[in-house]
MIKOL-466382 format. One record per residue: residue number from 0; residue in three letters; x negated, z, y negated of N, C-alpha, C, O in turn. Coordinates in steps of 0.05 Angstrom, whole numbers, plus 5000, padded with zeros to 4 digits. Layout:
<atoms>
nr; rest; n_X; n_Z; n_Y; ca_X; ca_Z; ca_Y; c_X; c_Z; c_Y; o_X; o_Z; o_Y
NUM; Ala; X; Z; Y; X; Z; Y; X; Z; Y; X; Z; Y
...
</atoms>
This chain:
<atoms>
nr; rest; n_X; n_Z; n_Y; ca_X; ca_Z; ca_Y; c_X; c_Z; c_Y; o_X; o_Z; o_Y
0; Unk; 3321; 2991; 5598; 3309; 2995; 5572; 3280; 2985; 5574; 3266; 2984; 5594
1; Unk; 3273; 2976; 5546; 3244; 2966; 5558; 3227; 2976; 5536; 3236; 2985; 5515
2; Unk; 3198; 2976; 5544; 3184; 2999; 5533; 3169; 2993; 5502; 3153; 3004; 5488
3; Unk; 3186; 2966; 5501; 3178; 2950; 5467; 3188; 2962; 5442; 3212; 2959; 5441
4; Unk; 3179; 2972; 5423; 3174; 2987; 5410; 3201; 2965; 5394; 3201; 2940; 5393
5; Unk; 3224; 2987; 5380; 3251; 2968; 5367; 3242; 2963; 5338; 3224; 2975; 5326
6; Unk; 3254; 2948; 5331; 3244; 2941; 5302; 3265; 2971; 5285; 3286; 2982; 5294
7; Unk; 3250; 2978; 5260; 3268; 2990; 5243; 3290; 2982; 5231; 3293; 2959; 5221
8; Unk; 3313; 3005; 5232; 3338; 3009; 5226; 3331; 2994; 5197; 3308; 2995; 5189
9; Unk; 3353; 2979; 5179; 3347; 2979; 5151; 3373; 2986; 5148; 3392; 2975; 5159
10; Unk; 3375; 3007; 5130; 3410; 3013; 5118; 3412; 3009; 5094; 3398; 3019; 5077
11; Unk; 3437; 2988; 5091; 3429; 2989; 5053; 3430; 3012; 5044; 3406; 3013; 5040
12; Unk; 3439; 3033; 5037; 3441; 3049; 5021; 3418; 3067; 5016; 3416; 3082; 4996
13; Unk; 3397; 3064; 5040; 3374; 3074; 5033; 3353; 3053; 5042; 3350; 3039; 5062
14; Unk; 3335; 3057; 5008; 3321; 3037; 5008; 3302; 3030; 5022; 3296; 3009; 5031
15; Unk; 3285; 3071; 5022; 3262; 3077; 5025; 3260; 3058; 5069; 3239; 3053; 5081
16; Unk; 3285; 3054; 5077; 3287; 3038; 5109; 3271; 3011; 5111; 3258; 3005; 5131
17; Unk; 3272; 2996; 5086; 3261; 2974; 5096; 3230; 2972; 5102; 3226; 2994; 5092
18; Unk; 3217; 2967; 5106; 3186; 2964; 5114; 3169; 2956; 5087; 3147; 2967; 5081
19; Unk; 3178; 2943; 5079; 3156; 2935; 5054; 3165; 2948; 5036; 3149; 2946; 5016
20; Unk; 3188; 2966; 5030; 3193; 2978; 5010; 3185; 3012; 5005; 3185; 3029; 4987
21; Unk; 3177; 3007; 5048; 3160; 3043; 5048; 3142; 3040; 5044; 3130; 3057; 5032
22; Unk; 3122; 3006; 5055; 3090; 3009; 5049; 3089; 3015; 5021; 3076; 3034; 5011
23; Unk; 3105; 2998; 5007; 3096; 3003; 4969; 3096; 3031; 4960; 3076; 3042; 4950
24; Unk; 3118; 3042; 4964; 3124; 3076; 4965; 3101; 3088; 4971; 3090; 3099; 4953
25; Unk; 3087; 3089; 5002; 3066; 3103; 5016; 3044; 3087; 4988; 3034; 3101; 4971
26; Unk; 3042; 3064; 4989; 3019; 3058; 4979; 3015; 3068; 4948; 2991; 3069; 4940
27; Unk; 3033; 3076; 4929; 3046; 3085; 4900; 3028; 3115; 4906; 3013; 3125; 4888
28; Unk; 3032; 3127; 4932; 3033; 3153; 4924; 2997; 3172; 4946; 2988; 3194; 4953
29; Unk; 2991; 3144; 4946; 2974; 3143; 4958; 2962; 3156; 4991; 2942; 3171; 4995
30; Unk; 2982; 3145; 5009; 2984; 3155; 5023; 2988; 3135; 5052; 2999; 3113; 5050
31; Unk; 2975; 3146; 5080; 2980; 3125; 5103; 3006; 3126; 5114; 3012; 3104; 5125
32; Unk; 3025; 3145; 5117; 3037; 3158; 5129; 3057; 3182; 5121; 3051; 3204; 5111
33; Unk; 3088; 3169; 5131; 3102; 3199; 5119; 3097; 3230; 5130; 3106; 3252; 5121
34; Unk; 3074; 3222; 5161; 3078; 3247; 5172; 3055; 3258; 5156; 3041; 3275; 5167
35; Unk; 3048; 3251; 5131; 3023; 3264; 5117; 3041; 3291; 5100; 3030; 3311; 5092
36; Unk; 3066; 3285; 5098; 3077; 3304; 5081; 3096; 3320; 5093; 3115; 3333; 5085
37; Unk; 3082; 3317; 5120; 3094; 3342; 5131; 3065; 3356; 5158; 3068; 3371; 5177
38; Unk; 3043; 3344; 5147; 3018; 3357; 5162; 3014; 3389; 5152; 2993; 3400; 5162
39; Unk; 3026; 3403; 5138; 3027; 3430; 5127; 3045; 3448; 5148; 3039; 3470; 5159
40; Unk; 3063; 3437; 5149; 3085; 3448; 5166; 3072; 3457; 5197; 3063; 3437; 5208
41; Unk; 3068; 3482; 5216; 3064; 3490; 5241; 3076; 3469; 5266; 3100; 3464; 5273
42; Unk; 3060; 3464; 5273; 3078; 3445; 5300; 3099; 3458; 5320; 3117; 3448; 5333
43; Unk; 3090; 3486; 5317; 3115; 3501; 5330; 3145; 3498; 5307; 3168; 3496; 5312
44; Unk; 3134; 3500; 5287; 3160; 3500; 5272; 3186; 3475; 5270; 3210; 3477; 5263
45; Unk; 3167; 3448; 5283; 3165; 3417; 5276; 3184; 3420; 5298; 3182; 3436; 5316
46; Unk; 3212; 3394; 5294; 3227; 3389; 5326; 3216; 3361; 5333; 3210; 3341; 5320
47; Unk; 3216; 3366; 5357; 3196; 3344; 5377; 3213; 3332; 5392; 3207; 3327; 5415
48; Unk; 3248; 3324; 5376; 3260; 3300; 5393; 3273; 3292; 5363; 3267; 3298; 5340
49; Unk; 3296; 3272; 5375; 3314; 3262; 5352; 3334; 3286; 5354; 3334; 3304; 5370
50; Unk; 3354; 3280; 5328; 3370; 3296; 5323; 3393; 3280; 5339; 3396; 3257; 5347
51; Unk; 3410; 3308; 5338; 3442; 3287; 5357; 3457; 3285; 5339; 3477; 3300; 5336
52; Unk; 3449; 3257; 5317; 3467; 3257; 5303; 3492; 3224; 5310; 3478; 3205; 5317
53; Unk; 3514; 3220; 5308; 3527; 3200; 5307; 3517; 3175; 5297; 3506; 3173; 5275
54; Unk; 3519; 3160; 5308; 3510; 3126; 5296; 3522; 3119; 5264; 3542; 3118; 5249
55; Unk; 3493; 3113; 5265; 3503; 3104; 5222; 3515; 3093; 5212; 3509; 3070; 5220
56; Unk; 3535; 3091; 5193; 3555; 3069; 5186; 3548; 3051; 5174; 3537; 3056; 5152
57; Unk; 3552; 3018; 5184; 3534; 3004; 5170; 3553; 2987; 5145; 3545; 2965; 5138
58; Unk; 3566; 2995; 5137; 3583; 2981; 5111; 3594; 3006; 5092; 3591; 3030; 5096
59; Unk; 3608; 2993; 5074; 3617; 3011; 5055; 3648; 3018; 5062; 3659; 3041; 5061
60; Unk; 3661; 2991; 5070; 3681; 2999; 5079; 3685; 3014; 5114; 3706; 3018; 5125
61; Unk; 3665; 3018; 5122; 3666; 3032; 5153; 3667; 3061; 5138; 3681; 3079; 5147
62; Unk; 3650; 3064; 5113; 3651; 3093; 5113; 3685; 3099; 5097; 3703; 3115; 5105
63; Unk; 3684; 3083; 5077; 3708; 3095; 5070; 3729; 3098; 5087; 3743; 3117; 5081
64; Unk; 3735; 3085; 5107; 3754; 3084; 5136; 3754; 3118; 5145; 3772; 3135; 5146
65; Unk; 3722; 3117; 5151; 3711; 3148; 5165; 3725; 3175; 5144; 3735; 3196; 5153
66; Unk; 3722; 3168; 5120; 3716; 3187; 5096; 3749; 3198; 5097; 3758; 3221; 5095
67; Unk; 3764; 3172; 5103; 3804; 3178; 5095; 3812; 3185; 5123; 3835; 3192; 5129
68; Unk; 3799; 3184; 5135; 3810; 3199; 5162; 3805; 3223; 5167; 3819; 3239; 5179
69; Unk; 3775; 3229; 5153; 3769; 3256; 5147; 3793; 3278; 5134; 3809; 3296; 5142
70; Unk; 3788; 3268; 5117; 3818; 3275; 5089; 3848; 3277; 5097; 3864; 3294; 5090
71; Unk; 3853; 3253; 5116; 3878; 3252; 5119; 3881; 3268; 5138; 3905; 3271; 5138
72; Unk; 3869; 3286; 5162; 3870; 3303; 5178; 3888; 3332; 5159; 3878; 3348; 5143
73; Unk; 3921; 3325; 5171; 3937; 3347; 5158; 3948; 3352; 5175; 3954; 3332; 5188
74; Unk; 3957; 3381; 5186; 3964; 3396; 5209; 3992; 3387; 5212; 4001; 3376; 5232
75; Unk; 4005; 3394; 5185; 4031; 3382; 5189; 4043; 3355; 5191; 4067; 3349; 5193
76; Unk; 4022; 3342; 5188; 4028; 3303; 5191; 4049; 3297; 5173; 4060; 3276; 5175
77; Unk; 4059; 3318; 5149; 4057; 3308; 5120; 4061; 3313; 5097; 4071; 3331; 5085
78; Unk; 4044; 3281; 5087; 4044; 3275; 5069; 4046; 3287; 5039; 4031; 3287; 5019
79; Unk; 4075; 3296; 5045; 4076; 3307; 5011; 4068; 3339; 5008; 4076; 3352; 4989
80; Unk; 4046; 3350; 5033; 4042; 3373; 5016; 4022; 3365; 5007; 4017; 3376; 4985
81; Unk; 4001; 3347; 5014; 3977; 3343; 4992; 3986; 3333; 4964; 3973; 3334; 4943
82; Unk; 4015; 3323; 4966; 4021; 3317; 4935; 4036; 3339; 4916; 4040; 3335; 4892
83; Unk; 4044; 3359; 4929; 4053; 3377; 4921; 4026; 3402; 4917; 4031; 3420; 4901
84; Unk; 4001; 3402; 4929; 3977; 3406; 4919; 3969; 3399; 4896; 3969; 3412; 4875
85; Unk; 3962; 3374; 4899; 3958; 3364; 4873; 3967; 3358; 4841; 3955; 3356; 4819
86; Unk; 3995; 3356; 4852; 4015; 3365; 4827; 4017; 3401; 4810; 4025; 3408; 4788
87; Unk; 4007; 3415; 4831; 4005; 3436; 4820; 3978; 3448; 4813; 3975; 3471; 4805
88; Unk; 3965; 3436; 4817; 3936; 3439; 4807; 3937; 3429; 4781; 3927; 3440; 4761
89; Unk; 3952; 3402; 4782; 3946; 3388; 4752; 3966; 3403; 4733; 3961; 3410; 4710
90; Unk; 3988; 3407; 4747; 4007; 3432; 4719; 3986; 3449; 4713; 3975; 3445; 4691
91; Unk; 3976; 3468; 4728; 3950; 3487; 4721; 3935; 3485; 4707; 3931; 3500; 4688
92; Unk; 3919; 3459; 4714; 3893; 3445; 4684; 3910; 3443; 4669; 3905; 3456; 4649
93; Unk; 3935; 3430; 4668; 3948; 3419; 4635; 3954; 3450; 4620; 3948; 3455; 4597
94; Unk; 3965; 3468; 4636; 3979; 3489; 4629; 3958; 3507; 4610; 3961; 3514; 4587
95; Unk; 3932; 3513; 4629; 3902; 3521; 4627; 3899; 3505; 4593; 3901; 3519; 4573
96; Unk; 3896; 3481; 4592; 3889; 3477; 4568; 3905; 3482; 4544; 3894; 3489; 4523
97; Unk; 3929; 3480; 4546; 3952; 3489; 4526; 3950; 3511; 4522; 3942; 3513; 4499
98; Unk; 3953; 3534; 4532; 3937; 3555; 4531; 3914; 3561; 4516; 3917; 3579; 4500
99; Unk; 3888; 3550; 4518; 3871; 3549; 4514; 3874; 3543; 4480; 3867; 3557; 4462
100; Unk; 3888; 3511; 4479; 3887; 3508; 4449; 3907; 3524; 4426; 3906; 3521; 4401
101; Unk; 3923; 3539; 4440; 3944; 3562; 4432; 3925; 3589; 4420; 3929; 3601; 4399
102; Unk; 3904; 3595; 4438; 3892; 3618; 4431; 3872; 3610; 4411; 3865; 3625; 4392
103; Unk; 3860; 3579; 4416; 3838; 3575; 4399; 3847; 3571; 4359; 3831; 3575; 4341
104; Unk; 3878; 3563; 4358; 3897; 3550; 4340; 3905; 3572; 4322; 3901; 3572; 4298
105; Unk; 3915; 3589; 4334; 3931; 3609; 4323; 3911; 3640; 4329; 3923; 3661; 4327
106; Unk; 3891; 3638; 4334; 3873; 3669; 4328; 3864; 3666; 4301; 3856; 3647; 4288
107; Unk; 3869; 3704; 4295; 3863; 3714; 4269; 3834; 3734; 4276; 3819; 3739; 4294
108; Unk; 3838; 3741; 4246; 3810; 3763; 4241; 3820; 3786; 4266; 3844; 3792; 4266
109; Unk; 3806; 3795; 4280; 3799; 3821; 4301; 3813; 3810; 4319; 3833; 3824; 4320
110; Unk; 3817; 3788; 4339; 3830; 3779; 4351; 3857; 3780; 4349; 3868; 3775; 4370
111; Unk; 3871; 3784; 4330; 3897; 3788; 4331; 3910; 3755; 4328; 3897; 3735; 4325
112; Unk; 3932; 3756; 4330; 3952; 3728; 4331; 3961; 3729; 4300; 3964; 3751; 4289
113; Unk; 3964; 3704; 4285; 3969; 3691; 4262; 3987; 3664; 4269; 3980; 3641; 4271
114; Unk; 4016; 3679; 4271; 4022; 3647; 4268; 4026; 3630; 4243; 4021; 3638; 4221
115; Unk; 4035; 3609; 4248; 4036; 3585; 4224; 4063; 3608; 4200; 4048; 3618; 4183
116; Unk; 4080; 3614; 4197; 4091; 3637; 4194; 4089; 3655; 4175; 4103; 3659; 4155
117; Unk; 4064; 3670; 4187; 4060; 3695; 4185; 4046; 3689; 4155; 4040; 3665; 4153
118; Unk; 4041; 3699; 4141; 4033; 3705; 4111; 3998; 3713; 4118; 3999; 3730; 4136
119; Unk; 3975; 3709; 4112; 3956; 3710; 4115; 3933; 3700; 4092; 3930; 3676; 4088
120; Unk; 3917; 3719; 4079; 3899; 3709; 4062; 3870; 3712; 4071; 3856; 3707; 4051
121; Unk; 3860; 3716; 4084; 3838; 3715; 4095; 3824; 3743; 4095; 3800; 3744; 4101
122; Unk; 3839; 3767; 4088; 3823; 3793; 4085; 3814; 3806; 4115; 3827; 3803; 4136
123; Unk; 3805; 3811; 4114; 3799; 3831; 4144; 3810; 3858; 4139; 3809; 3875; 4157
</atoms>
């Protein structure tokens, strides 16, 4: 390894990475440095290495790769119970709303039910 200082990461997805797009930023908000906005903070409190985080994904499609493997991690290796999840979630919303427009459709004076039917003049 050699002791030359690496050029910065640029990731598209964040802008504030490229160099001239942090001077403008620092310079907008009038400022030399991001460690200015964190000179408040106790140095004991501060961590004084990198984080251990995983290497950054550099495309859109690397993440979506990452994202469906995430997802597709199913104990039983299959398939159709995530669709049998989802199928019954969506009977639920549909069911949920029918419902919904049933009570909103057919309510009378004191909450009571009025159907299409029923004889009703508006008295309470």
């Amino acid at each position: 390894m050699s002791d030359r200082p690496q050029p910065p990461t640029v990731h598209p997805y964040i802008p504030n990475s490229i160099p001239e797009v942090r001077a403008a930023m620092l310079e907008a908000v009038d400022a030399d440095s991001v460690e200015e906005f964190y000179s408040e903070i106790p140095d004991r409190l501060r961590l004084h290495q990198p984080l251990d985080l995983p290497p950054a994904l550099s495309s859109e499609s690397e993440l979506s790769r990452h994202v469906s493997g995430l997802i597709d991690r199913n104990p039983s290796m299959v398939s159709t119970v995530r669709k049998v999840a989802v199928m019954a979630f969506t009977i639920w919303v549909v069911l949920w709303i029918v419902l919904t427009l049933i009570g909103f459709a057919f309510r009378g004076p004191n909450w009571g039910w009025v159907w299409p039917w029923d004889e009703w003049h508006g008295e309470l």
